[in-house]
Structure formats: C-alpha cells, structure tokens
C-alpha positions in Angstrom: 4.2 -0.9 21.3 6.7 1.8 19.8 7.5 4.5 21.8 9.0 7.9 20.6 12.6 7.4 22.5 15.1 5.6 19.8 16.8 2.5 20.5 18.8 4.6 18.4 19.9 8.2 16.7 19.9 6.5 13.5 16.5 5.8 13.7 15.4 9.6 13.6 16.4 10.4 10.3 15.4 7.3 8.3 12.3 7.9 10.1 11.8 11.0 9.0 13.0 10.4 5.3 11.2 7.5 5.1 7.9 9.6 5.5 9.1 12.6 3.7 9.8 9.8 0.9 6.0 8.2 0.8 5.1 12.5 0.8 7.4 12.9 -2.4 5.8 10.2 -4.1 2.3 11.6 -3.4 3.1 14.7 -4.7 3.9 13.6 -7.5 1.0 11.4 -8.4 -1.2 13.8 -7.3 0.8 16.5 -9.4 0.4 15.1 -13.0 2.3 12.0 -13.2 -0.5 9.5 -12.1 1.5 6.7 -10.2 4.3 7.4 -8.3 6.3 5.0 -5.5 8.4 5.6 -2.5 11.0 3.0 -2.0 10.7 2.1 1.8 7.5 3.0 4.0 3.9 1.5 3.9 4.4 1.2 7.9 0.5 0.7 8.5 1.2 -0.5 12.2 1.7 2.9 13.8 -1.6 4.0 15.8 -2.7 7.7 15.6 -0.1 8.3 19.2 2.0 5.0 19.4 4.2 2.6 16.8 4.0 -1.2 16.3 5.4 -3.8 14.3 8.6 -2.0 13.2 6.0 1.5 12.5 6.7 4.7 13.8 5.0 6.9 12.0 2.2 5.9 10.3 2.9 7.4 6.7 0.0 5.9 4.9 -2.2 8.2 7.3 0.3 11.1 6.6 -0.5 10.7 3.3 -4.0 10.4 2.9 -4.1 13.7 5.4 -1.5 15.4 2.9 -3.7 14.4 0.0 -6.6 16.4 1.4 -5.1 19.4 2.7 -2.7 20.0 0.1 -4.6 19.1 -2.7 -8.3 19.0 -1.9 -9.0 15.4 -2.2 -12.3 14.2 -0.9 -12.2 10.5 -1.1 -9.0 8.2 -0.2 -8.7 4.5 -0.5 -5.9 2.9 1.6 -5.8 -0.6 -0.8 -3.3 -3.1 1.5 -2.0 -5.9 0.1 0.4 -7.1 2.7 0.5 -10.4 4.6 -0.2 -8.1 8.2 -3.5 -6.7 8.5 -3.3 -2.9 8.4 -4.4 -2.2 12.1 -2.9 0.9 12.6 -4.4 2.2 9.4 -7.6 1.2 10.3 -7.7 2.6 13.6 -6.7 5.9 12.8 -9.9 6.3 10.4 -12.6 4.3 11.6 -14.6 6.8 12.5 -13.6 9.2 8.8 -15.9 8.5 6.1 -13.7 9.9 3.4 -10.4 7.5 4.0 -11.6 3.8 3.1 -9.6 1.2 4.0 -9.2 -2.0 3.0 -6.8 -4.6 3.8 -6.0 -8.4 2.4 -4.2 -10.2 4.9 -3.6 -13.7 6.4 -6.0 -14.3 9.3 -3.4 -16.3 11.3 -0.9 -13.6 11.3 0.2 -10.2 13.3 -1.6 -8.2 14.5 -2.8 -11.4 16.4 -5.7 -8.7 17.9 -7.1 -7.2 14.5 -8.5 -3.9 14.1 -11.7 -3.3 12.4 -10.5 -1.7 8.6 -14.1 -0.7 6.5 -13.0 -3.7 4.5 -11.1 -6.7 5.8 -10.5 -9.6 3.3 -8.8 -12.4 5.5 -7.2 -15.5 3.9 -6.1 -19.2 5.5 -2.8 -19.8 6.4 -1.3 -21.6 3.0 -3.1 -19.4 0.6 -2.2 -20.2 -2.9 -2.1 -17.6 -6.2 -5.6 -18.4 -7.2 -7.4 -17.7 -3.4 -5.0 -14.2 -3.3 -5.7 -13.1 -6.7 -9.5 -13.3 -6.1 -9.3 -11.8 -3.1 -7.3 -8.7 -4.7 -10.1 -8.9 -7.4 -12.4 -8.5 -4.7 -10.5 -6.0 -3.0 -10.1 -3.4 -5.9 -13.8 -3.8 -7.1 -15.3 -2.7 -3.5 -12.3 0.3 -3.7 -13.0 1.3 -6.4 -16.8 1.5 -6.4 -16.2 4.3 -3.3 -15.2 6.6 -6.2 -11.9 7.8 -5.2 -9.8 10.3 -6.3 -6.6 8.7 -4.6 -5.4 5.5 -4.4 -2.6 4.8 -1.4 -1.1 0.8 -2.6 0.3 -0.6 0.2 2.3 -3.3 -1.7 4.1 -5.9 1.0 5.9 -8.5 -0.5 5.8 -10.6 2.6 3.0 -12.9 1.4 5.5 -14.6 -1.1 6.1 -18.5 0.1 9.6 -18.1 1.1 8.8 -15.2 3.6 10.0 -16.2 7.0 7.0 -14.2 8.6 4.5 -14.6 5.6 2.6 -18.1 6.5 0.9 -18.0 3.2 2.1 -19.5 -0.5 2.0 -17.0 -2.8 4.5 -17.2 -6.2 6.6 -14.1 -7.3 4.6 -14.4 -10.3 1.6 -14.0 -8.0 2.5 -10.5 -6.6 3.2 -9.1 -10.7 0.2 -10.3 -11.5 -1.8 -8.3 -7.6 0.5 -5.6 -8.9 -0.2 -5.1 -12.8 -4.1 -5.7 -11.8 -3.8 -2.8 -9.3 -2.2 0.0 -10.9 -4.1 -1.3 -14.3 -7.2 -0.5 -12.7 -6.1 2.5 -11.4 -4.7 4.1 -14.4 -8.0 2.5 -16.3 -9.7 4.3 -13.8 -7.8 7.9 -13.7 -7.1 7.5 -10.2 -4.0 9.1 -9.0 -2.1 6.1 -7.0 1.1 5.8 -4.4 2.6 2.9 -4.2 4.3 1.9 -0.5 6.7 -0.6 -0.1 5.4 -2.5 3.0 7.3 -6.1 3.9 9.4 -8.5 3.2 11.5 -11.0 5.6 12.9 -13.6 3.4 16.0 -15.6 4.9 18.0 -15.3 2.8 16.5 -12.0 1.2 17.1 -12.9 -2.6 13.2 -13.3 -3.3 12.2 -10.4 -0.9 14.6 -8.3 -3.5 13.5 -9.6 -6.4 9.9 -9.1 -5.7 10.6 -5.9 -5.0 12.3 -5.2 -7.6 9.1 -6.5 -9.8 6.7 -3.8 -7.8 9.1 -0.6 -8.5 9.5 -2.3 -12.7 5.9 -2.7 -12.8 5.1 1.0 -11.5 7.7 2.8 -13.5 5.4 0.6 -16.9 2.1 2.3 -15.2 3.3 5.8 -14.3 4.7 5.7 -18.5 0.9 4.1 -19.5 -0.7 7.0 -17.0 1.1 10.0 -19.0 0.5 8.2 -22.0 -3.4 8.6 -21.1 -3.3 11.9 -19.6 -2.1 13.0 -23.1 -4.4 10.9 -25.4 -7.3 12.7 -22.9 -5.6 15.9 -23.3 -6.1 15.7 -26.9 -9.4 14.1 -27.3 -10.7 17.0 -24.8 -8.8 20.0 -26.9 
C-alpha cells in the first residue's frame, strides 16, 4: 500500500499533473474532438483512500467522476488493456452501475489478490497475439453493448514480450493492432474516448518507447478520423 506521505517532494507535483493531465485529455474528448490522450497516467492501482503498485491517485476514477459531473455522462466504460488487472478501478465502482469496468490481464500477474471488475478477461502466462487479440475482441463487444457515452482506454504496453514485468508474449505489432481495433470501434461508434498510458518496464526501455510511441501515432490518426466524422454528420444532419 501507498500512503499519502512522499518518499519524496518531487512526487507531489508529477502527481498532481499527471492527473490534471488524464483531466485535460477528457475534456477534450468530451469537448468535440472525439479521442484525446494524456501522456503518463492510467494508474488503475490506487483504491478509493490508499495507492498501490506505483498509483496514487486513481485518475481513471477521477475521470470517469469528471465525466459525469462536468458533462452529464450517464454511462462510463473503463476498457483496460494492461498486463495488471485493474483492481483499484474495480474496487472503487463495484457497487456503481453507471461505470463498467472491464479489464484484460494476465492471470499470473499483480495484483496476485484480484478484485472483482464487472468484466474480467484473464489470459495464461505466455499469451501470444492471436489469444490477446480475441480477448480485446471480446472485451470491446461486451463494452460496448452497455451503450456508453464515454470510453476511458487504459492502454499499458507492459504485455509486450520483452517487458520485464509482463509474463506474456505479445508483438509490438500486437498492441497497434489492440489499439487501432479500439479507438476504430470507438470512433465507429461515436463514443468519446481517453486514452491512458498505463505500463511499460522493458530493460532496456527501447520497445517500451517504441510501443508507446505507436499508442500516441495511432490516437493522433483516430482523433483526425473522429473530426472527420463529426463533420461528414454535421453535414448529413444540416
């Protein structure tokens, strides 16, 4: 567990920014641009009143919160991709019929105590492309049948195969494809999505960069294709 006393100052403001960040991007998908991404966060460890797992503040929760007071959202769906079940995440809501959460994870993995998410998709340590990608086909046709007006993306590069915490055996071309068929559907769908960075531990980092890298390309391509429909439906409804 994570207390609230830092190990040290520094920690306070890139706490803070790093939620204020994941807030930023929500804003603006929720504010006409369709899919936006905050460069850092997706720290779905942090309970409701204590961290974990490198989580302070729980900024997927923030979010989803944000999304309904600020903007009037009814349903949220927390889609996690990451190698590390989202406990935290699904604590917080377990008993809050209008956040979903799902989460696609390896079952031999932290948290080694999982939480109970709405939706919990685990895979075998060793999981190749083909087990993930059907699990993430899976995953986004059980989201998206709750209807939602907000997608949250958790997007952890940590189950690549070189990731020293990752335990499964997924490609870099792997995650492009979890991430085109993501924010595809969600832009097919007209569902505002925020895109969190979640992990990454390669030794040495190269592919951990490089796969990020591919997530922030890939939803710069989708936030374009989302204005591109919001102004093909503008015009068809004028």
């Amino acid at each position: 567990r994570i207390g609230l006393r830092p190990w040290t100052d520094l920690l306070i403001p890139r706490t803070r920014i790093l939620v204020g960040g994941a807030l930023g991007a929500l804003r603006d998908a929720l504010g006409g641009h369709g899919v936006a991404a905050n460069m850092a966060g997706g720290t779905h460890h942090a309970h409701r009143d204590w961290g974990s797992g490198f989580c302070v503040f729980n900024d997927l929760a923030v979010c989803a919160r944000a999304a309904q007071r600020e903007f009037g959202v009814g349903k949220v769906v927390v889609l996690d991709f990451d190698v590390h079940q989202g406990d935290g995440t699904a604590t917080i809501f377990a008993n809050d019929p209008s956040v979903f959460t799902l989460s696609v994870h390896c079952e031999a993995n932290f948290p080694f105590l999982k939480a109970a998410s709405d939706v919990d998709i685990e895979l075998p340590v060793g999981a190749d492309d083909e087990q993930y990608l059907r699990a993430v086909d899976r995953a986004l046709e059980v989201g998206l049948n709750q209807q939602p007006e907000l997608v949250l993306f958790q997007a952890g590069v940590d189950p690549l195969a070189a990731d020293r915490l990752g335990r499964m055996s997924i490609s870099r071309e792997g995650l492009k494809e979890r991430n085109r068929r993501v924010l595809t559907a969600a832009v097919d769908e007209r569902v505002p999505c925020s895109v969190f960075m979640g992990g990454g531990y390669c030794d040495p980092i190269d592919p951990t960069v490089e796969a990020f890298v591919d997530l922030f390309e890939c939803a710069a391509d989708h936030h374009e294709a989302a204005q591109t429909r919001q102004t093909r439906d503008s015009r068809d409804d004028a």
